[in-house]
N, C-alpha and C positions, 0 to 999 in steps of 0.2 A: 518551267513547264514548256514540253517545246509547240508550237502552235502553229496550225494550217491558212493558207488564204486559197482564194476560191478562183482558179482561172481558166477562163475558158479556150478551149483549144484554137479557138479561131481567133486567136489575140494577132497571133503573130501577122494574120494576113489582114488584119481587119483594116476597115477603111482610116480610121483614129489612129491607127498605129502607124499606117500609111502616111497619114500625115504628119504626127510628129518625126516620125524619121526624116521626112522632108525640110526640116527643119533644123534636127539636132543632130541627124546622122546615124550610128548604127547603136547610140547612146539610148534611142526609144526605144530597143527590142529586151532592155533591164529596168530602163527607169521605171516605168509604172510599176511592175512587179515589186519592184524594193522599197518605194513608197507607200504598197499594201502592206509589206510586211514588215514597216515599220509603225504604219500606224493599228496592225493588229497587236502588235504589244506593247504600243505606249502613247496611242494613240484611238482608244478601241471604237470611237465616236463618227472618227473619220473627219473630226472638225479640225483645221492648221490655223482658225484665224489669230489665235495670238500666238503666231511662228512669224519669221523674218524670211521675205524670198532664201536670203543667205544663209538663217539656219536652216532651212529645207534642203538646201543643195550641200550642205557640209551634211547633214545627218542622212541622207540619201547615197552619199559620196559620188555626188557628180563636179565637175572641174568648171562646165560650163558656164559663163557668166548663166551667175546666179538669177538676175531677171529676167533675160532670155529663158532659161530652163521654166522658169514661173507662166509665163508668159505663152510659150508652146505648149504645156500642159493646157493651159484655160481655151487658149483657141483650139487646140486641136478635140476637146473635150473630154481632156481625162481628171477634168478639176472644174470646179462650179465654184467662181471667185476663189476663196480658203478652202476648200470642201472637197472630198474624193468623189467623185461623179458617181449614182447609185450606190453608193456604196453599202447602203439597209438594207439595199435587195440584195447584192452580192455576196457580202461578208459582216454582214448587221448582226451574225452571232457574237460574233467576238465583244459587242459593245455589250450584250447578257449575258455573258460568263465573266466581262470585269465586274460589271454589276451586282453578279450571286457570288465574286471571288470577294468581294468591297464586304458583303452583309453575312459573310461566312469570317470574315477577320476581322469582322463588327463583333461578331460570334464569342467567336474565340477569345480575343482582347477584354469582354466583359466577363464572359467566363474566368480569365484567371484576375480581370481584378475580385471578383467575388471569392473566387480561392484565396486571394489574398487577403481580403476581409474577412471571410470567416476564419483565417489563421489568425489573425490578427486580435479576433471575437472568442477565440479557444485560447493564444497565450492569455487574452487578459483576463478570462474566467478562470485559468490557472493562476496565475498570480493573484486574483481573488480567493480562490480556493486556498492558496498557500498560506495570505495572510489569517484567514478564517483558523484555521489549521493550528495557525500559528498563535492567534488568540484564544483558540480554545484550548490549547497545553501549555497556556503560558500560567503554570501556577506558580503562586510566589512561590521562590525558594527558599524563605524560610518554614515557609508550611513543608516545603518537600524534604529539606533535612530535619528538621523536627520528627518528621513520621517516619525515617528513617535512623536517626538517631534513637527513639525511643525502640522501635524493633530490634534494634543491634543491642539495647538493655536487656530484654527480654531474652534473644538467642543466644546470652551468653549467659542467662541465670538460669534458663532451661537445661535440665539434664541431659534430653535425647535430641542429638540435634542432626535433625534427619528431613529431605523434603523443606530445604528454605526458601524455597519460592514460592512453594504454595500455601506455607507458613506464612512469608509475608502478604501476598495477598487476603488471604481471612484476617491478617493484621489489619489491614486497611479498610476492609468490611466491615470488620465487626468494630472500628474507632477505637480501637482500642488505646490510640498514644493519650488519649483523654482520662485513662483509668489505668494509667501505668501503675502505680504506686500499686494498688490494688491488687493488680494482676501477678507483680513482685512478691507482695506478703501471703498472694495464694501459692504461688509457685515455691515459697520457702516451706510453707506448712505441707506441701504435698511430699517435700523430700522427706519429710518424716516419717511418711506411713509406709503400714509392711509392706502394702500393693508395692509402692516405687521403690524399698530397700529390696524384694524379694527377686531370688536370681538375678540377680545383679542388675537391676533395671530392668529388666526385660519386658514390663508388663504398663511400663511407664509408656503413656498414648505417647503417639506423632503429635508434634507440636500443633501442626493445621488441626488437627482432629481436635485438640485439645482446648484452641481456641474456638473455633466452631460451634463445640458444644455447652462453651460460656461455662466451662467446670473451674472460673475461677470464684459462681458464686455458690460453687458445692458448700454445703455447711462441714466443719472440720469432723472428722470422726471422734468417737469417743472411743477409749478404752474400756474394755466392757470389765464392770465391780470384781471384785475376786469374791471367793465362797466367803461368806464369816466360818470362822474356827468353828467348829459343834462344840458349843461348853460343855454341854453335859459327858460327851467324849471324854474330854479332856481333864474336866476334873476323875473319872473315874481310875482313869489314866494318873493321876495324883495320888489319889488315894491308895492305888495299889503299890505305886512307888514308894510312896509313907507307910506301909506296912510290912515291908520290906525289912527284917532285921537286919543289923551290921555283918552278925556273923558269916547268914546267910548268902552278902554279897560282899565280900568282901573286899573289890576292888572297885566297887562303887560303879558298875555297868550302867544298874537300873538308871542311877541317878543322871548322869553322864545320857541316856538315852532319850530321859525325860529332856534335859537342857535344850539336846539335840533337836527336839521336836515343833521349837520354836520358829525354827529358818525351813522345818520341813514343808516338802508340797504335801497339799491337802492326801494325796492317796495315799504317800508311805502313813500321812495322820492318820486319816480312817482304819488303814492297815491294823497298825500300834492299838487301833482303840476297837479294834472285833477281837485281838489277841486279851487283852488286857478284861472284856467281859467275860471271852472263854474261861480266864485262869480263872477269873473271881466265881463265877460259876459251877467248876470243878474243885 
């Protein structure tokens, strides 16, 4: 940052300046000037006592023996022993804007070590986080291929195999690798029924559905009784076959129709036996 010093116009004829020239020659009409403006940037205090006559005249760039140059400064009174003569009154800014520039990079410097610590406080609640993460999905793997073993039993003895992931999931909900067996001898007896033979499957649930609604502890269906034969029917049905002469039938229909009536469905039966009251009737 580039930086001002403060001089005043009647430097050049002033009585001090008058005098150092008297002394150093036309070497007084820079020296003081570049002394300010060396101690307004590195220097902002105006204090030289721990400089060496000789580092002053090398960082000034004057040639002049070094103690003579020291030396005409202090008499001539542009220097108070090590010190720039008023120099607080003149150019004393410059020592408060090292000072706000010191506690502004005090500033800053605490600022990023605190950037640097709270990143520091975020990796390692990540890396806590991860391990957390990492002990809470750390199930054994034999529990995890187990319940996956035992669902791959299941989807393959299942008929409709449709929706396996949301099949597997209600797998896992409903515990089911616990009651596999079970769930197997249900899924064998359900291939049996009309529902799951009818239309080709069609009517047979989603497996998730299936599970879900625990239909493996449906009780099995039963096949509903067939009619009993109407005896009385059917002896009547006898009796008119038995009254039946040979001549009359001579290739043996009737009889042959009665045999037949054994394997019949009940309606051709009933049929045979409203025929067989009309005749007797008539």
């Amino acid at each position: 940052m580039a930086l001002f010093i403060r001089v005043q116009t009647s430097f050049w004829t002033h009585r001090k300046t008058m005098r150092l020239r008297a002394r150093l020659g036309d070497v007084a009409l820079w020296l003081p000037p570049r002394l300010w403006s060396y101690a307004a940037e590195n220097q902002p205090d105006g204090d030289f006592t721990k400089y060496s006559a000789e580092e002053l005249a090398m960082l000034v760039g004057c040639s002049t023996d070094a103690q003579a140059m020291l030396q005409a400064l202090q008499d001539s009174g542009f220097m108070d022993g090590m010190k720039i003569h008023d120099w607080h009154e003149h150019n004393g800014y410059h020592e408060k804007f090292a000072e706000r520039a010191k506690k502004a990079a005090a500033a800053r410097w605490k600022g990023q070590e605190k950037k640097v610590q709270d990143k520091k406080g975020q990796d390692k609640s990540v890396a806590l986080l991860g391990d957390a993460k990492s002990n809470a999905t750390s199930i054994p793997t034999e529990k995890k291929s187990e319940s996956c073993e035992s669902f791959l039993t299941f989807w393959t003895a299942y008929p409709r195999r449709e929706g396996k992931g949301k099949a597997e999931e209600s797998w896992k909900k409903m515990g089911c690798t616990a009651i596999l067996a079970q769930i197997l001898k249900a899924v064998e007896a359900a291939k049996t029924t009309d529902q799951w033979k009818k239309d080709n499957g069609q009517f047979i649930p989603m497996p998730a559905t299936w599970l879900n609604q625990k239909r493996w502890e449906d009780e099995p269906a039963t096949a509903p009784a067939k009619p009993a034969r109407p005896a009385q029917d059917m002896t009547i049905w006898n009796q008119f076959i038995d009254e039946i002469r040979p001549e009359d039938d001579t290739l043996g229909t009737a009889r042959k129709f009665r045999d037949a009536m054994d394997s019949a469905p009940p309606p051709l039966k009933d049929r045979f036996a409203r025929w067989t009251r009309e005749r007797r009737a008539a």
